[in-house]
C-alpha positions in Angstrom: -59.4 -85.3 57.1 -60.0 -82.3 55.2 -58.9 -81.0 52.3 -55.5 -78.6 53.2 -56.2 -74.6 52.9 -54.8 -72.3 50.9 -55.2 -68.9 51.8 -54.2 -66.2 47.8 -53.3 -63.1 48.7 -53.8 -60.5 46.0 -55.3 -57.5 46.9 -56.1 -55.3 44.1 -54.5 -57.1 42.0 -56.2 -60.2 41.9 -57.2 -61.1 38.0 -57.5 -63.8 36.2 -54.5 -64.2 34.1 -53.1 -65.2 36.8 -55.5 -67.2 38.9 -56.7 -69.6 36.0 -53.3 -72.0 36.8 -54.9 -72.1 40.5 -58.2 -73.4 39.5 -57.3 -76.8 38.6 -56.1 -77.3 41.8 -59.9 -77.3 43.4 -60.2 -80.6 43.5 -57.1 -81.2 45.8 -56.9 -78.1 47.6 -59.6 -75.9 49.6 -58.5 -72.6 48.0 -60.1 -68.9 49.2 -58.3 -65.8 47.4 -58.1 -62.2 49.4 -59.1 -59.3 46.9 -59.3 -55.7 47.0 -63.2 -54.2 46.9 -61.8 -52.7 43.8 -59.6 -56.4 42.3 -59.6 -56.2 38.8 -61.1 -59.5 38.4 -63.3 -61.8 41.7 -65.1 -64.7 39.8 -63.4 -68.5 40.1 -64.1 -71.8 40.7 -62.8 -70.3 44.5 -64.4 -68.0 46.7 -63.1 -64.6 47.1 -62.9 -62.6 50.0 -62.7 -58.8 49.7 -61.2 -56.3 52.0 -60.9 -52.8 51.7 -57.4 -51.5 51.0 -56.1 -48.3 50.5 -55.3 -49.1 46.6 -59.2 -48.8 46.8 -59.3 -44.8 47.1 -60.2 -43.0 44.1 -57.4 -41.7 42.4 -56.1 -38.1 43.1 -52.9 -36.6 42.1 -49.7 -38.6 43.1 -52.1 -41.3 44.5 -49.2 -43.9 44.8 -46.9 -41.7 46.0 -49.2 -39.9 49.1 -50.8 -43.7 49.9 -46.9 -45.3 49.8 -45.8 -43.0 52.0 -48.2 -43.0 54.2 -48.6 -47.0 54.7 -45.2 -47.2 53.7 -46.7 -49.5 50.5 -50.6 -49.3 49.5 -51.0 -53.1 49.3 -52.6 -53.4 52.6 -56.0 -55.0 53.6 -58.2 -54.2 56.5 -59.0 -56.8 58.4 -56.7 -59.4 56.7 -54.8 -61.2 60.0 -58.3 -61.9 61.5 -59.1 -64.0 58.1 -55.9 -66.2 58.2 -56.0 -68.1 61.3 -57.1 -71.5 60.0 -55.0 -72.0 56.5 -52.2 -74.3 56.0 -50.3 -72.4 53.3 -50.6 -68.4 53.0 -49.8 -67.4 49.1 -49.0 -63.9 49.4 -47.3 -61.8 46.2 -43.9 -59.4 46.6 -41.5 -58.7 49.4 -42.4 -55.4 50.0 -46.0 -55.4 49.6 -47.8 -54.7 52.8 -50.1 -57.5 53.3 -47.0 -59.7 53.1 -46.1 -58.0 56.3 -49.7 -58.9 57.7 -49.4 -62.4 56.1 -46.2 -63.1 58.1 -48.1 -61.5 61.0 -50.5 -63.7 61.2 -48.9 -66.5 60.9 -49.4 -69.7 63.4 -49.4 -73.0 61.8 -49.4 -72.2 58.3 -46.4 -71.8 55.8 -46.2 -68.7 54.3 -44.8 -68.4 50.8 -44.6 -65.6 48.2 -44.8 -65.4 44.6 -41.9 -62.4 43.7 -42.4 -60.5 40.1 -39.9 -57.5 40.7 -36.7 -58.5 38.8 -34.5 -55.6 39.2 -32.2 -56.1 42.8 -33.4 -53.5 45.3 -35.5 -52.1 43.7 -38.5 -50.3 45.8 -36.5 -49.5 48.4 -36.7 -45.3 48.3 -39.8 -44.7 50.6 -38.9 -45.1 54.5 -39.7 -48.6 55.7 -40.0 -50.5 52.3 -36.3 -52.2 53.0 -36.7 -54.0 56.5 -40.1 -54.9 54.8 -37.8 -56.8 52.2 -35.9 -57.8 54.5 -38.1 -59.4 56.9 -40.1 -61.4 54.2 -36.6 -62.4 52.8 -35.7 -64.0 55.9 -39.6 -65.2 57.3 -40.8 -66.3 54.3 -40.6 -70.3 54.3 -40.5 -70.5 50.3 -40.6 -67.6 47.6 -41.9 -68.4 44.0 -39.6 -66.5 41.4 -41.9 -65.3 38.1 -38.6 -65.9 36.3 -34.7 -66.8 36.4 -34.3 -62.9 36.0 -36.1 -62.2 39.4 -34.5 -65.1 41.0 -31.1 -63.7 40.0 -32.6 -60.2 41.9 -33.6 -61.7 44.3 -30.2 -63.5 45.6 -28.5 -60.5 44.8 -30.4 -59.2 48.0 -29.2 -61.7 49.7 -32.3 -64.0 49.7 -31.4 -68.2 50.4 -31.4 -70.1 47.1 -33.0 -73.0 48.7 -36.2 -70.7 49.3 -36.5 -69.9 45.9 -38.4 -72.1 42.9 -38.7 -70.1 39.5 -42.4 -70.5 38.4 -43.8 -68.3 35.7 -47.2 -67.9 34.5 -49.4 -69.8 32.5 -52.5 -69.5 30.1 -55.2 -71.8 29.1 -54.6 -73.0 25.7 -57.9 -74.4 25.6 -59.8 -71.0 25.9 -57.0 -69.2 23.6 -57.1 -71.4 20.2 -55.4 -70.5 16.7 -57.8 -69.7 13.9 -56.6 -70.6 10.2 -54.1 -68.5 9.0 -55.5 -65.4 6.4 -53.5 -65.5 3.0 -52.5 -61.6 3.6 -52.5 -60.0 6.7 -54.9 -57.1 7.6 -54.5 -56.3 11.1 -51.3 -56.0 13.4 -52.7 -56.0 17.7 -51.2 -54.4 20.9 -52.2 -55.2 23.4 -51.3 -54.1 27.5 -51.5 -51.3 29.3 -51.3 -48.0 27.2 -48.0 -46.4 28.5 -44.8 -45.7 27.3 -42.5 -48.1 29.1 -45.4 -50.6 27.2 -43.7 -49.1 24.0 -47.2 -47.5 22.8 -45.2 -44.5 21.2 -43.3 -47.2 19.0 -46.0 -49.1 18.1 -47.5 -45.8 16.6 -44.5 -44.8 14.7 -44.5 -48.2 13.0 -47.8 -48.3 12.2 -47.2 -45.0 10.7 -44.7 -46.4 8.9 -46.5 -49.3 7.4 -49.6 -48.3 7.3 -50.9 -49.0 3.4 -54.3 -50.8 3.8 -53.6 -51.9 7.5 -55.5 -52.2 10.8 -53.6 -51.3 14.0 -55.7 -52.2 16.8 -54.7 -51.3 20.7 -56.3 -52.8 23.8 -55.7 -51.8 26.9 -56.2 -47.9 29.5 -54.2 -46.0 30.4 -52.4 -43.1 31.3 -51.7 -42.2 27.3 -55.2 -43.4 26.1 -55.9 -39.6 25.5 -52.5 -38.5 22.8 -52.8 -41.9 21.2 -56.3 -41.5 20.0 -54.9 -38.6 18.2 -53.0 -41.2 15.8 -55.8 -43.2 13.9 -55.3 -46.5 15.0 -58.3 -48.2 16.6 -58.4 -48.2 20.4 -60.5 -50.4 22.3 -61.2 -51.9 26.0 -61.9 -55.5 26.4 -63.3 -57.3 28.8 -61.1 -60.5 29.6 -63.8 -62.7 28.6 -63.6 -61.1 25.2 -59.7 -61.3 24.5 -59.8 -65.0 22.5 -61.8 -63.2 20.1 -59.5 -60.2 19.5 -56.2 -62.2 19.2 -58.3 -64.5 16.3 -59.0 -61.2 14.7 -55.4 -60.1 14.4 -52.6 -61.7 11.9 -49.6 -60.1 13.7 -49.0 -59.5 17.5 -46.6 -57.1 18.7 -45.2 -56.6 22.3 -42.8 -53.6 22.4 -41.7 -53.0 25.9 -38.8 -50.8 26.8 -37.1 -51.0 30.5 -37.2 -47.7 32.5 -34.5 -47.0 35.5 -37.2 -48.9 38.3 -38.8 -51.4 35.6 -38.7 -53.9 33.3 -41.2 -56.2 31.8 -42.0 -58.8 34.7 -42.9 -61.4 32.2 -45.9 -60.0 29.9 -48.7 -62.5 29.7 -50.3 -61.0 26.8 -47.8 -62.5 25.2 -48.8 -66.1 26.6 -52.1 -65.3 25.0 -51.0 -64.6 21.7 -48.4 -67.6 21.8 -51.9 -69.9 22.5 -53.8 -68.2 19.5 -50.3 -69.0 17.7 -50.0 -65.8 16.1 -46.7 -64.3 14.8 -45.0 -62.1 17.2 -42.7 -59.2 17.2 -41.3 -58.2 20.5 -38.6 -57.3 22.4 -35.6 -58.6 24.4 -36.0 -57.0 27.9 -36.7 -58.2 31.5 -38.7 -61.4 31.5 -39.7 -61.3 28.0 -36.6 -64.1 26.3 -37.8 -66.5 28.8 -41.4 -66.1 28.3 -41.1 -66.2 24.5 -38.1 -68.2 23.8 -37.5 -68.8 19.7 -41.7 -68.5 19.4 -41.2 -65.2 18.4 -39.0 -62.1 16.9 -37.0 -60.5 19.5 -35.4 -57.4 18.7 -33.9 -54.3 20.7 -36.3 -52.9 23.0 -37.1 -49.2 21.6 -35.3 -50.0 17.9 -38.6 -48.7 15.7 -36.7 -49.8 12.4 -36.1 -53.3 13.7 -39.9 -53.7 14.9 -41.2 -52.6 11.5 -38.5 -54.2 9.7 -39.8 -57.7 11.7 -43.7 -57.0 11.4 -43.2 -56.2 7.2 -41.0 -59.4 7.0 -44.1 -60.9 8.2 -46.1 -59.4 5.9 -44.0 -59.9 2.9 -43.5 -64.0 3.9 -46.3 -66.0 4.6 -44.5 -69.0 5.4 -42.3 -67.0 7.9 -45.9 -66.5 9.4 -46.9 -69.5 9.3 -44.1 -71.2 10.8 -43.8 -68.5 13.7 -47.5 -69.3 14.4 -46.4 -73.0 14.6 -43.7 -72.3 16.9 -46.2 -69.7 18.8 -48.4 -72.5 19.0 -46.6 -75.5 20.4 -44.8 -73.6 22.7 -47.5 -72.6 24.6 -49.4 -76.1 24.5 -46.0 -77.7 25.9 -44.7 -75.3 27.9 -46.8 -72.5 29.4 -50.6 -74.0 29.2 -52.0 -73.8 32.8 -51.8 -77.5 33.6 -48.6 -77.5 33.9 -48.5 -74.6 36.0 -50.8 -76.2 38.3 -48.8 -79.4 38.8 -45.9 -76.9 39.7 -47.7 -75.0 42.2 -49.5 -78.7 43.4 -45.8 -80.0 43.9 -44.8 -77.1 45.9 -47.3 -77.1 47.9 -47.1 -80.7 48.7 -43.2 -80.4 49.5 -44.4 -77.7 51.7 -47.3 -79.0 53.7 
């Protein structure tokens, strides 16, 4: 008898931060992943399969909002119920997404489960057709994999059946992200994530204004405010993923300053897995997903309070064994709690209680 088959549905959003806790499972699982033509990231140990999907399009002024409405959500892929007659478990991401729909669809055999980010209760639910798509997975979904407690806690608030939910989060490989020695004085503080300002780009700025004798302030990431950061003298760059160990070795300080909006919060922010492996020092903030994600491996302050980020980083500055024991805590906490072989023996026992 064969290996069982697991069908990862991703669409555009396929990348490897997540997939690298589903690659030690190759060995006991025959595992094909469903991307976008346009994923963000298609080599694994796995195949990939891509589809083409309306989150594919170039973009074009109110992209998400024109492609939402008319597909009621963009995360659809052409073809997909024809490629998921012969899998044992489907793996599909979010209630409303649309390829859950099309997951759930072509069902016969196989269990279909999903893995839920969104942590704020019904949330996406404005645009005609989004709610009974939440609803249906809610109820047709054999098994939903909450990111965090925080989007467990949304998701019975919608009424979803506690026994279908097991709170997984996401894991990094702390074998790939390793610590350098720690410099006597620090010279560079990193951001990295997606340059917006719900990321907290615009407060990263202002403290790097305010601290800025003699230091580097590096950014990685796009995005929409690539363009009016420029404008503020700190060094911008975009990174391939198989680059990023080396950037968080160059830094001394990491700082993560998310701020919630009315339809978001931080899902879980792996960056901050990374910089936990390379056992840097971190600043961030307490908001969505982030306390659980960082636990005490890090300085948590108000999301959006500028004088208590800067106030945090120069404390690091100023005391280098504050730094180094932060780094220490940085450092174990991602070897024992979030390195990806333990996230594969979570998704390997779920799987097996499901099959």
């Amino acid at each position: 008898m064969g290996k069982p088959k697991i069908a990862i549905i991703r669409g555009k959003f396929l990348n490897k931060y997540e997939m690298q806790m589903y690659e030690p499972l190759v060995d006991r699982y025959d595992i094909i992943a469903f991307g976008s033509l346009t994923s963000y990231h298609d080599q694994f140990t796995f195949p990939v399969v891509k589809l083409p999907s309306p989150m594919d399009f170039p973009d074009f002024p109110y992209k998400m909002p024109v492609l939402n409405r008319l597909f009621v959500d963009a995360h659809y892929l052409w073809g997909l119920e024809n490629k998921l007659h012969d899998f044992d478990i489907i793996h599909t991401a979010e209630t409303y997404f649309h390829y859950t729909q099309q997951c759930l669809n072509a069902r016969r055999k196989a269990k279909v489960i999903a893995t839920v980010l969104e942590n704020i209760p019904f949330n996406n639910e404005g645009i005609w057709g989004r709610k009974k798509f939440k609803a249906r997975a809610r109820k047709e979904l054999d098994h939903i994999v909450a990111l965090t407690h925080k989007t467990k806690d949304a998701l019975l608030a919608e009424g979803t059946d506690p026994k279908k939910i097991t709170v997984i989060p996401h894991f990094v490989d702390t074998k790939r992200f390793v610590p350098v020695p720690m410099r006597k004085t620090v010279r560079t503080i990193l951001f990295c994530g997606r340059l917006e300002e719900y990321k907290g780009v615009f407060d990263f700025i202002e403290m790097a204004r305010r601290l800025s004798n003699n230091l580097r302030f590096i950014m990685v990431g796009t995005g929409s405010q690539k363009d009016k950061l420029n404008r503020f003298g700190v060094e911008l760059r975009s990174v391939s993923y198989h680059d990023m160990p080396k950037i968080y070795q160059e830094a001394d300080i990491f700082v993560a300053p998310s701020k919630p909006t009315k339809t978001w919060e931080e899902q879980y922010c792996t960056v901050l897995l990374e910089a936990q492996a390379t056992g840097l020092p971190i600043v961030t903030t307490n908001t969505g997903g982030i306390p659980e994600n960082i636990g005490d491996a890090g300085i948590v302050v108000p999301p959006g309070d500028v004088d208590a980020i800067t106030k945090a980083v120069r404390r690091f500055i100023d005391e280098p064994k504050l730094r180094a024991a932060y780094s220490k805590k940085a450092r174990e906490r991602a070897v024992w709690v979030h390195d990806i072989a333990l996230g594969a023996k979570k998704l390997d026992l779920l799987y097996q209680h499901l099959l």
